[in-house]
PAPA-931044 format. One record per residue (C-alpha): residue number from 1; residue in one letter; x negated, y negated, z negated. Coordinates in steps of 0.05 Angstrom, whole numbers, always signed. Example, Ala and Ser with C-alpha at 12.3 -4.5 7.8 and 13.67 -1.06 7.14 Angstrom:
<site 1 "A" <-246 +90 -156>>
<site 2 "S" <-273 +21 -143>>
***
This chain:
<site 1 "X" <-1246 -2738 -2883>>
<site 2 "X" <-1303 -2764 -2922>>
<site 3 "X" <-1365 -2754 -2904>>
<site 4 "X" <-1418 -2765 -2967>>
<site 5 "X" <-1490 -2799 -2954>>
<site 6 "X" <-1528 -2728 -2961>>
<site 7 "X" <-1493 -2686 -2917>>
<site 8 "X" <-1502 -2738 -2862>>
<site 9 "X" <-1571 -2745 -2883>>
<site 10 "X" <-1575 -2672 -2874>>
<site 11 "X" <-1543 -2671 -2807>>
<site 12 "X" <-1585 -2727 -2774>>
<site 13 "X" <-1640 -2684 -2796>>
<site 14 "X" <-1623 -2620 -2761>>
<site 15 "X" <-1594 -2659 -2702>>
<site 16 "X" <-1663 -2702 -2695>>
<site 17 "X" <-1707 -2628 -2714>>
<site 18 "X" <-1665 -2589 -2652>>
<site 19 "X" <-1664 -2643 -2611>>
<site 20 "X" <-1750 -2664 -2614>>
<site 21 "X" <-1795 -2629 -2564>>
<site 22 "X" <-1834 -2571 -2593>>
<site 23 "X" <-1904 -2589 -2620>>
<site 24 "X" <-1971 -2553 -2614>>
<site 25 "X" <-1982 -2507 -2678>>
<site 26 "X" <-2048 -2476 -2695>>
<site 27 "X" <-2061 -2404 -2690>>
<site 28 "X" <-2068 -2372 -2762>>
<site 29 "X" <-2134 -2354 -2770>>
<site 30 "X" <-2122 -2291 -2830>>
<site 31 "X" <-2051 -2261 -2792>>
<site 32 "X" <-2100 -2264 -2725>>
<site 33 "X" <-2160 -2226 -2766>>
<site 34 "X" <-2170 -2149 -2727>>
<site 35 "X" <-2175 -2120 -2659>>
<site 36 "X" <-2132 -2141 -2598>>
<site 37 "X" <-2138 -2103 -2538>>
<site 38 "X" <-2102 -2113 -2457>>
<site 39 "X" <-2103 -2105 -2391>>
<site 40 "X" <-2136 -2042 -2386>>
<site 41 "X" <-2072 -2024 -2337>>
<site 42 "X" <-2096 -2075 -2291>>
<site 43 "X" <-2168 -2060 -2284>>
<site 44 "X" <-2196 -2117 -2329>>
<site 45 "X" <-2205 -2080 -2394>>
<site 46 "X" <-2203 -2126 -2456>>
<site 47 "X" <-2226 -2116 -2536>>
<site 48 "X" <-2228 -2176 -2580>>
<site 49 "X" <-2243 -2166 -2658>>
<site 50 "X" <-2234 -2236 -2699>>
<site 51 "X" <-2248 -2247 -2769>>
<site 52 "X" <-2222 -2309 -2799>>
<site 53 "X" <-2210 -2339 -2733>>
<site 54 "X" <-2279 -2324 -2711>>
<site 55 "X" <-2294 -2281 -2645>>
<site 56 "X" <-2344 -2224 -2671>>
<site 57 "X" <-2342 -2182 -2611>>
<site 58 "X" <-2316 -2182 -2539>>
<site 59 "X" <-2312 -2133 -2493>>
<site 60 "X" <-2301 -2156 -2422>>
<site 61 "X" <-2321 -2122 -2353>>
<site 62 "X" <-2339 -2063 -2376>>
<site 63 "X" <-2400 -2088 -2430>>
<site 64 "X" <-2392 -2118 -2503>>
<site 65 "X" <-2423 -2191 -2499>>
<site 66 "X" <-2462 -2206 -2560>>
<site 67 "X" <-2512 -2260 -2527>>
<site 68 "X" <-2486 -2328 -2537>>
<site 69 "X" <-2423 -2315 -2574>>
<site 70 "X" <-2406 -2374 -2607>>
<site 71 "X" <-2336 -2409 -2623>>
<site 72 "X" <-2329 -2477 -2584>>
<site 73 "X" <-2282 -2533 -2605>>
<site 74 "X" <-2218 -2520 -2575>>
<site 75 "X" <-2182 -2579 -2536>>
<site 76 "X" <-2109 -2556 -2560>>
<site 77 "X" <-2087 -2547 -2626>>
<site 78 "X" <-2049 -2472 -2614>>
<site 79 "X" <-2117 -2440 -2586>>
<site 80 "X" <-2186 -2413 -2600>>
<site 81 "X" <-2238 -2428 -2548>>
<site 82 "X" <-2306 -2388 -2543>>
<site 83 "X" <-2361 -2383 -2504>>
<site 84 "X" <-2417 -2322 -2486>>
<site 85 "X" <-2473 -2325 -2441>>
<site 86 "X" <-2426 -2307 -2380>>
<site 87 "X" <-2371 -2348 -2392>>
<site 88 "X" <-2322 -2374 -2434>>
<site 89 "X" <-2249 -2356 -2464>>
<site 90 "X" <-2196 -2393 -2490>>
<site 91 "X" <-2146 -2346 -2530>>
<site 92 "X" <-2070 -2373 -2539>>
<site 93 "X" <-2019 -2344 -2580>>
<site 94 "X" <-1957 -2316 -2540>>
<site 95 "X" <-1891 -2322 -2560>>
<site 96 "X" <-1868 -2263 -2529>>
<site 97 "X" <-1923 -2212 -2521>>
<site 98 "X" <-1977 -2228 -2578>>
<site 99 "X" <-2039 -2271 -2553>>
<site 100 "X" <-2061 -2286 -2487>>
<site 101 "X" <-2138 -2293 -2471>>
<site 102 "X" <-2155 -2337 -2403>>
<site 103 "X" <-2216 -2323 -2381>>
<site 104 "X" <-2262 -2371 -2341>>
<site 105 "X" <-2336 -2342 -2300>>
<site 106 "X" <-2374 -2380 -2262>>
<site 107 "X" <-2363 -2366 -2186>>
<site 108 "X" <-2295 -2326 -2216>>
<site 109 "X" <-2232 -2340 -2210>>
<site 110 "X" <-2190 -2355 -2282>>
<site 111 "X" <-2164 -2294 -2307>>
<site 112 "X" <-2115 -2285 -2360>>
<site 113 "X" <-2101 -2228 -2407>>
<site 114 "X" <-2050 -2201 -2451>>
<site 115 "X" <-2076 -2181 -2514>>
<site 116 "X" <-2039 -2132 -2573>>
<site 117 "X" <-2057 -2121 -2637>>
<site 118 "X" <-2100 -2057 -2642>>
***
């Protein structure tokens, strides 16, 4: 059997595609656009509303923070970090429940929690 140049082009390829270690993609800033909500359930009630990848409001125990809300530089490609005047988030998407936001307080400990779209 013959094997021509482009189909074993095409099969190093997909062998060398399957076989690399997943990479870091970036979150979609327009599909994240609306309001995520979580972990109401669990006592740590959660609203996030983002706007071209922007954090415009955050609800978090039990008060919207407004003071300080500002988008930080994020140290990972696949997340958007922020940071009020309590705290700071970091908000990951998911690949099987939607986005997850970890949570970080001074004198806390790090909470995480999964958000759905609204």
């Amino acid at each position: 059997m013959r094997v021509t140049f482009r189909a074993a082009t095409i099969a190093a390829a997909l062998a060398a595609a399957i076989s690399a270690p997943p990479t870091a993609r970036a979150l979609d800033p327009v599909t994240l656009d609306g309001t995520w909500f979580g972990g109401w359930d669990a006592g740590q009630g959660t609203q996030l509303i983002l706007v071209g990848g922007a954090v415009i409001g955050f609800f978090w125990g039990g008060d919207y923070h407004f003071d300080g809300l500002a988008a930080v530089e994020a140290n990972e490609a696949d997340a958007i970090a922020f940071v009020w005047s309590g705290g700071e988030a970091l908000l990951r998407e998911h690949q099987d429940c939607g986005l997850v936001l970890i949570v970080r307080e001074p004198g806390r400990p790090e909470t995480a929690v999964v958000l759905a779209r609204e």
